[in-house]
C-alpha positions as a printed Julia matrix, in Angstrom:
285×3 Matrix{Float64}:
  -7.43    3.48  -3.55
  -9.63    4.02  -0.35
  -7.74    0.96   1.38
  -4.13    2.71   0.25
  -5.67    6.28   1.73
  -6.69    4.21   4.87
  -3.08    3.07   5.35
  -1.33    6.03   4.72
  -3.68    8.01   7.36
  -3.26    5.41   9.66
   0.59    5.88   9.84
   0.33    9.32  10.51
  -2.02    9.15  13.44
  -0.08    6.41  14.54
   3.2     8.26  14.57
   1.88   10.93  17.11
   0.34    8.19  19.19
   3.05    6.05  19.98
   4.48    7.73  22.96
   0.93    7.06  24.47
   1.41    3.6   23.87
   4.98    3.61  25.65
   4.04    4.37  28.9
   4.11    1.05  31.8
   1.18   -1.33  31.41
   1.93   -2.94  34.18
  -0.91   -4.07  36.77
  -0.93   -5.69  40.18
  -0.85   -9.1   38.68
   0.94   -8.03  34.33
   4.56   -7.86  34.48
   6.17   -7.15  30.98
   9.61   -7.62  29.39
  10.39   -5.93  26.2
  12.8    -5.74  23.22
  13.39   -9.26  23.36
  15.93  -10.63  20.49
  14.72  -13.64  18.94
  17.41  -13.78  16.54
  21.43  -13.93  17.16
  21.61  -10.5   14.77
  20.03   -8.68  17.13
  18.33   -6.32  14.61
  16.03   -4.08  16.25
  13.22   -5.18  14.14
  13.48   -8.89  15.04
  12.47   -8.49  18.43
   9.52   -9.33  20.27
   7.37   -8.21  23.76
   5.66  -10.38  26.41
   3.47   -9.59  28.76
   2.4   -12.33  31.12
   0.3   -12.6   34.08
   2.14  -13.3   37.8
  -0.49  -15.79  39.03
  -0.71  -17.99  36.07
   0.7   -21.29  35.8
   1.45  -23.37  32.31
  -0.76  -19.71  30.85
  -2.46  -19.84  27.08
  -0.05  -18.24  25.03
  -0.93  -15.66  22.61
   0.78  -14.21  19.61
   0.16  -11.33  17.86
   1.52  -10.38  14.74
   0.66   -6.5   13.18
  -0.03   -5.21   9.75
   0.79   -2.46   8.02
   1.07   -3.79   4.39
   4.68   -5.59   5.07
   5.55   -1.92   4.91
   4.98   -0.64   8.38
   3.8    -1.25  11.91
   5.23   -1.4   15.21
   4.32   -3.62  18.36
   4.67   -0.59  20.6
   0.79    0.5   19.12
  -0.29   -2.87  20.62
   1.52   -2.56  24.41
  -2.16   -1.86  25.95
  -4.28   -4.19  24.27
  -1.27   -7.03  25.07
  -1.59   -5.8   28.78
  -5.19   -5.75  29.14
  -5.59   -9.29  27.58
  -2.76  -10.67  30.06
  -4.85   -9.9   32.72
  -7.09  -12.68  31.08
  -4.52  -15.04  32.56
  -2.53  -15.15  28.94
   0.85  -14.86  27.97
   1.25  -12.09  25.64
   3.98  -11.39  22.99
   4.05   -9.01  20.55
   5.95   -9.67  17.42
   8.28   -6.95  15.61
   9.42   -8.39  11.88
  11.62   -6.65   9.27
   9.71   -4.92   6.56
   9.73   -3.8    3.02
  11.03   -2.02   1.22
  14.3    -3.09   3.19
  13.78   -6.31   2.83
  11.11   -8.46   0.54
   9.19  -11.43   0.89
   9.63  -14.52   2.49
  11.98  -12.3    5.2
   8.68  -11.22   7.0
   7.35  -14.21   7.45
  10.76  -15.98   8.05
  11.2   -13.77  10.99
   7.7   -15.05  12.09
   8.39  -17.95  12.46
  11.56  -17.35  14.29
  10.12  -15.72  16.89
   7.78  -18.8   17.17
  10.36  -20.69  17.87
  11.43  -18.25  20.4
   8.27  -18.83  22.36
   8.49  -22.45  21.92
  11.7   -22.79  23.31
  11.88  -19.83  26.16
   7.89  -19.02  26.96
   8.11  -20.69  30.47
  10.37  -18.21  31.51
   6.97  -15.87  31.17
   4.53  -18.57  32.71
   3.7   -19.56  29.56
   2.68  -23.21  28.09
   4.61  -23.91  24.54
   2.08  -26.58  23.74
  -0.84  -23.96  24.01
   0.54  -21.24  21.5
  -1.93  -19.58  19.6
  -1.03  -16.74  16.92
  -3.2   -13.85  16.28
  -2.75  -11.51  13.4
  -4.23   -7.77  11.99
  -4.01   -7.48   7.76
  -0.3    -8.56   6.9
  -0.14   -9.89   9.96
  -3.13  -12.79   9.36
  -1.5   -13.17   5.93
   1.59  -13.96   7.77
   0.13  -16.6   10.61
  -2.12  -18.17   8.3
   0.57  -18.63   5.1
   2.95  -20.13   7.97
   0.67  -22.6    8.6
  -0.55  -24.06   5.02
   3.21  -23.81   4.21
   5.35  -25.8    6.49
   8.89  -25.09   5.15
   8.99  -21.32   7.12
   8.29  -23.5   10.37
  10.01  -26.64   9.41
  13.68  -24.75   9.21
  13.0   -24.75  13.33
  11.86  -28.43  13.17
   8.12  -27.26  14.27
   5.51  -28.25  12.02
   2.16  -26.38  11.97
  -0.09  -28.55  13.99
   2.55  -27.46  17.3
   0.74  -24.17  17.14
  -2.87  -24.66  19.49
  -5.02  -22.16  17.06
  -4.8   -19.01  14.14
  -7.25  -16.12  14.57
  -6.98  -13.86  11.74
  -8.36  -10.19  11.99
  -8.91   -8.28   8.66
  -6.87  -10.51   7.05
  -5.19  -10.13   3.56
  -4.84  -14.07   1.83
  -4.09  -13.33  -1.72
  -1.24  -11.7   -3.32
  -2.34   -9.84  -6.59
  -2.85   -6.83  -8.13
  -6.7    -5.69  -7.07
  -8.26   -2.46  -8.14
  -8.79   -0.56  -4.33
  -6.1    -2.59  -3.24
  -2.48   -3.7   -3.63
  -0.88   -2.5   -7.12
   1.51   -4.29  -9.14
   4.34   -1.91  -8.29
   3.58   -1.77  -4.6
   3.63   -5.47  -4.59
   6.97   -5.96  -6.35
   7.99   -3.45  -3.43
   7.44   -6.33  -1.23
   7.57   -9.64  -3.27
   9.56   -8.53  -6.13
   8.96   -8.75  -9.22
   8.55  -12.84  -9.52
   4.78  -13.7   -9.77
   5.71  -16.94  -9.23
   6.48  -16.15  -5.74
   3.41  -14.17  -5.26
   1.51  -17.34  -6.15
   3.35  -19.27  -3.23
   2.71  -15.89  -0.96
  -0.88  -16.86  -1.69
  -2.65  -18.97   1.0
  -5.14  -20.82  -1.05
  -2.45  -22.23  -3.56
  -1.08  -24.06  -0.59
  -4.42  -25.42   0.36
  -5.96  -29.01  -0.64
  -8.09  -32.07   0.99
  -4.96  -33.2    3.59
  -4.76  -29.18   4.72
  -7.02  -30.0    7.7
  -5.1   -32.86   8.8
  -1.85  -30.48   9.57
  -3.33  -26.99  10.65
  -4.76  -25.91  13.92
  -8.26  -24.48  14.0
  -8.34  -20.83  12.66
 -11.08  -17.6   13.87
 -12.02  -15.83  10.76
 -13.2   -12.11  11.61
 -13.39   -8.64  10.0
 -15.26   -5.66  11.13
 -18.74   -4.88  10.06
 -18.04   -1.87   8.24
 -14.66   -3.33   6.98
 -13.53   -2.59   3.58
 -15.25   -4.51   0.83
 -11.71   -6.02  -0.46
 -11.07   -7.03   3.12
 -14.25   -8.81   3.52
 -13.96  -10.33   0.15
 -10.8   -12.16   1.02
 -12.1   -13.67   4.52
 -15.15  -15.27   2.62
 -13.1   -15.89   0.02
 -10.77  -18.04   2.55
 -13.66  -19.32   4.19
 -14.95  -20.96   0.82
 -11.22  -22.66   0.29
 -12.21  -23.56   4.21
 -15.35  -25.31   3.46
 -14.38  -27.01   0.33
 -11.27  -28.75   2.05
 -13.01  -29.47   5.98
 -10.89  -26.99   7.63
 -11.74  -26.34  10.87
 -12.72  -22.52  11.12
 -14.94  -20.4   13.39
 -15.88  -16.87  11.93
 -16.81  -13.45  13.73
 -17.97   -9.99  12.43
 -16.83   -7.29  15.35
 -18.35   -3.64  15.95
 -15.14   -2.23  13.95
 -15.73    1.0   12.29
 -12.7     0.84  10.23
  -9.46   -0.83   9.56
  -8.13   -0.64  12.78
 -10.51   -0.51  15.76
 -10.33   -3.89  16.65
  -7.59   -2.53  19.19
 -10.84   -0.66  21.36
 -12.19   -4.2   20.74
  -9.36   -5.89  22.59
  -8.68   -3.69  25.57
 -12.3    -4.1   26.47
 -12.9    -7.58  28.46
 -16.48   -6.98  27.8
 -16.55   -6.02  24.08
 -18.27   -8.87  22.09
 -14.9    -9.03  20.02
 -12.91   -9.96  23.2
 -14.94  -12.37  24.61
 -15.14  -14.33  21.4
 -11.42  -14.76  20.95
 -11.13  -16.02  24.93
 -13.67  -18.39  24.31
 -12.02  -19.45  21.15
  -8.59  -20.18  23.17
 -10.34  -21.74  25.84
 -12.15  -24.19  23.76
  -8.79  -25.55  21.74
């Protein structure tokens, strides 16, 4: 219940602070292009941001995908943390993806992986390097990188396969799809996967996980704030034990995050701890 509360305060803060988030990021060296359509449809939702640094050459690319419980989120929240980290000589993009209860599961993460493919085949416009993508996701958004990764039908309709993408760095991340008491209820998750728990046993990460799972995936950063939720932390470690057990390659961090979604502060801060993890994770791929 204290994770749902969380959410639904989080929303309205973020309604009123999304015209602060609007305003031109642009620096002497960050240019940015948004409302890109990565689809033919053109729906508003399945569009994407980049922000990308004028004096880099073949740049690291990053992409981040939000949470919001499949529910709700927007990439405008995210324009200043994707501006401050271009200045770290990255590409930037910022994913938008259709959400429930308009559409259900696997559209979200179908839509993912779409605008991966975007990036793989038009990220040199933006100085980028489409064999250095890495994807970065907050709550939904790490369950969406990482179960694109153990599963490789969503990326194998583009004819990509999950070791094209350079690294996964998960933040908060949600990994298994069940009813949990604090968490996710049964009816809110037939909002989003229906009512099939056969599918939400394929939306779960660790049932696509086994001993050739290292062999196909890219490294991943495992992190979570230190005064996280409990439920949050539980299914990181959790992951990380799946991790272990199959010799995945992982790399974990706990950041200075006082709740769900400070990890922004984190990120627009070249100094923060947080920050300087993640750019040493990218450079070391």
């Amino acid at each position: 219940m204290r994770l749902i509360l969380s959410l639904i305060l989080f929303l309205l803060f973020n309604q009123q602070s999304f015209s602060q988030e609007t305003k031109n990021f642009d620096s002497a060296n960050v240019r940015h292009h948004w409302d890109i359509f990565y689809t033919e449809t053109k729906d508003s939702l399945q569009s994407l941001d980049v922000y990308w640094n004028s004096k880099s050459k073949d740049a690291k690319v990053l992409m981040f995908v939000h949470g919001g419980g499949w529910l709700s989120g927007d990439k405008k929240q995210y324009r200043e943390m994707a501006s401050r980290l271009a200045k770290n000589e990255l590409t930037v993009v910022l994913i938008n993806y259709r959400l429930s209860p308009k559409v259900k599961f696997p559209s979200h993460i179908e839509d993912v992986a779409s605008a991966i493919h975007w990036a793989e085949s038009s990220i040199g416009t933006y100085n980028g390097n489409k064999e250095n993508i890495y994807l970065m996701g907050h709550s939904a958004g790490g369950h969406l990188i990482s179960l694109l990764l153990f599963d490789k039908s969503y990326l194998g309709k583009h004819e990509m396969i999950p070791s094209d993408i350079a690294g996964a760095i998960t933040i908060s991340g949600v990994f298994e799809i069940k009813p949990q008491e604090g968490g996710a209820t049964r009816k809110y998750l037939e909002m989003v996967f229906g009512d099939n728990e056969t599918i939400w046993e394929s939306a779960t990460c660790k049932n696509h996980i086994d001993t050739e799972t290292k062999n196909k995936v890219p490294p991943f950063l495992i992190s979570w704030g230190k005064e996280e939720e409990k439920l949050i932390v539980d299914e990181s470690q959790n992951i990380i034990t799946e991790f272990n057990a199959n010799e995945i390659k992982f790399q974990s961090f706990i950041f200075d995050g006082k709740n769900h979604y400070a990890f922004k502060d984190d990120l627009k801060d070249p100094e923060s701890g947080f920050c300087q993890k993640i750019m040493q994770f990218i450079g070391n791929q």
